[in-house]
C-alpha positions in Angstrom: 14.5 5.2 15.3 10.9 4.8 16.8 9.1 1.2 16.4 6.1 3.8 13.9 9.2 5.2 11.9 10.5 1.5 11.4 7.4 0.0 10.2 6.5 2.7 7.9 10.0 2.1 5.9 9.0 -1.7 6.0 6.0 -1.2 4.6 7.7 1.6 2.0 10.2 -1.4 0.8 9.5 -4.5 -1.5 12.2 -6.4 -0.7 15.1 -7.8 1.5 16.2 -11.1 2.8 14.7 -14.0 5.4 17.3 -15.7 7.7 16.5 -19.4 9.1 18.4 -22.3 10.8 19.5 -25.2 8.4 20.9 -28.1 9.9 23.1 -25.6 12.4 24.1 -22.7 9.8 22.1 -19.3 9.4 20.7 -19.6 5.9 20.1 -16.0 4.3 17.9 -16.3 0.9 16.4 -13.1 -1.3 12.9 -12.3 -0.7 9.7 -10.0 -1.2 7.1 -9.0 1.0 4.1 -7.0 1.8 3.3 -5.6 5.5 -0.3 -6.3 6.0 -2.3 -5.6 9.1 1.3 -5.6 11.0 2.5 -9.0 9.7 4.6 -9.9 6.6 3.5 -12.0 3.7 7.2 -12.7 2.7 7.4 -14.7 -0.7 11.5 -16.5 -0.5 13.1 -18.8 -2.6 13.0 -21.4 0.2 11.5 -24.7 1.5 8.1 -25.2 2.9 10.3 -27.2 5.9 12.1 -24.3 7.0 8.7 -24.0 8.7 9.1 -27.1 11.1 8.1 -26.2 14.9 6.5 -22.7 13.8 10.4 -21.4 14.1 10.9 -17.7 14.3 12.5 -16.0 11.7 14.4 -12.6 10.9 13.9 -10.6 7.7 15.7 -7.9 6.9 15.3 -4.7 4.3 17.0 -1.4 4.4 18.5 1.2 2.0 22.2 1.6 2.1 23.4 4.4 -0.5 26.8 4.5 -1.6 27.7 7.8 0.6 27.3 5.7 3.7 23.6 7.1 4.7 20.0 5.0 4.9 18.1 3.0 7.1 18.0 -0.9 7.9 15.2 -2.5 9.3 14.8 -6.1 11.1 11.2 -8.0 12.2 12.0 -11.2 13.9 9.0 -13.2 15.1 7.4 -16.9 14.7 6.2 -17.6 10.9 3.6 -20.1 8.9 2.9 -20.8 5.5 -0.1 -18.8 4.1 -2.3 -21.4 3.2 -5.5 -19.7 2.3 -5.6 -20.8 -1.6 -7.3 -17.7 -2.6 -4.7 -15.5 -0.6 -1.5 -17.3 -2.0 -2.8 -16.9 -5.7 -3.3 -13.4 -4.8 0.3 -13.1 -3.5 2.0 -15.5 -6.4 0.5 -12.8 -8.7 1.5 -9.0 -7.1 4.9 -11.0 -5.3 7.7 -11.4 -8.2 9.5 -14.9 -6.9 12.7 -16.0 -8.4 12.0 -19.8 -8.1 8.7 -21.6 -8.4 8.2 -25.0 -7.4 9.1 -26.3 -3.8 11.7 -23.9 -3.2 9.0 -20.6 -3.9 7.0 -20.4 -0.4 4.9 -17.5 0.5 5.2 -17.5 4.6 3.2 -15.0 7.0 5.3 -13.4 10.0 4.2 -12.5 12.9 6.7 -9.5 14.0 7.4 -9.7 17.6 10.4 -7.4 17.6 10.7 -4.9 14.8 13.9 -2.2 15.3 15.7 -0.1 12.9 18.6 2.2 12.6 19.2 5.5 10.1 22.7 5.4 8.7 24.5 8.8 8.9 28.2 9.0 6.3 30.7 7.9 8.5 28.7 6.2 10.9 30.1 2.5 11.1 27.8 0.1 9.8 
């Protein structure tokens, strides 16, 4: 699918899942997010240190339907934590989180790569 097809379904979803490094092993947690101005506010159940060394970071959202057709979608790019305290109030309000505390971070990604793929019946995932 075209990059203007991809980011319309990202900014048609709500939610998906961010990936990170932890201590060697890909660590995949639940998450929300909003496509704004072409960058994601993502709100994850995760620690503000995944954030160490502006790392980049893969989400992921798609539709899969039980007959085998959809669309999955994947932005990889560096991220930060929204720090604005006006902005993350905003986001802690229209985000649902499943944690709060330190583990509920709201980061902002910076999509360098953004590519997606329909799913046909049949076709192999």
């Amino acid at each position: 699918m075209s990059g203007t097809e991809a980011l319309w379904l990202l900014e048609g979803s709500a939610c998906g899942h961010i990936a990170h490094i932890h201590r060697g092993a890909v660590v995949i947690r639940p998450a929300v997010h909003v496509l704004r101005y072409g960058q994601l506010i993502v709100r994850a159940p995760v620690q503000e240190n995944i954030l160490t060394g502006r790392p980049t970071l893969t989400y992921h959202t798609g539709d899969v339907r039980p007959d085998g057709s959809g669309w999955s979608i994947t932005a990889t790019g560096p991220a930060e934590l929204v720090t604005d305290p006006d902005e993350t109030a905003h986001h802690r309000r229209t985000l649902p989180g499943w944690a709060h505390g330190p583990h509920d971070t709201l980061l902002l990604l910076h999509p360098q790569t953004v590519t997606g793929h329909r799913l046909h019946p049949g076709q192999a995932l």
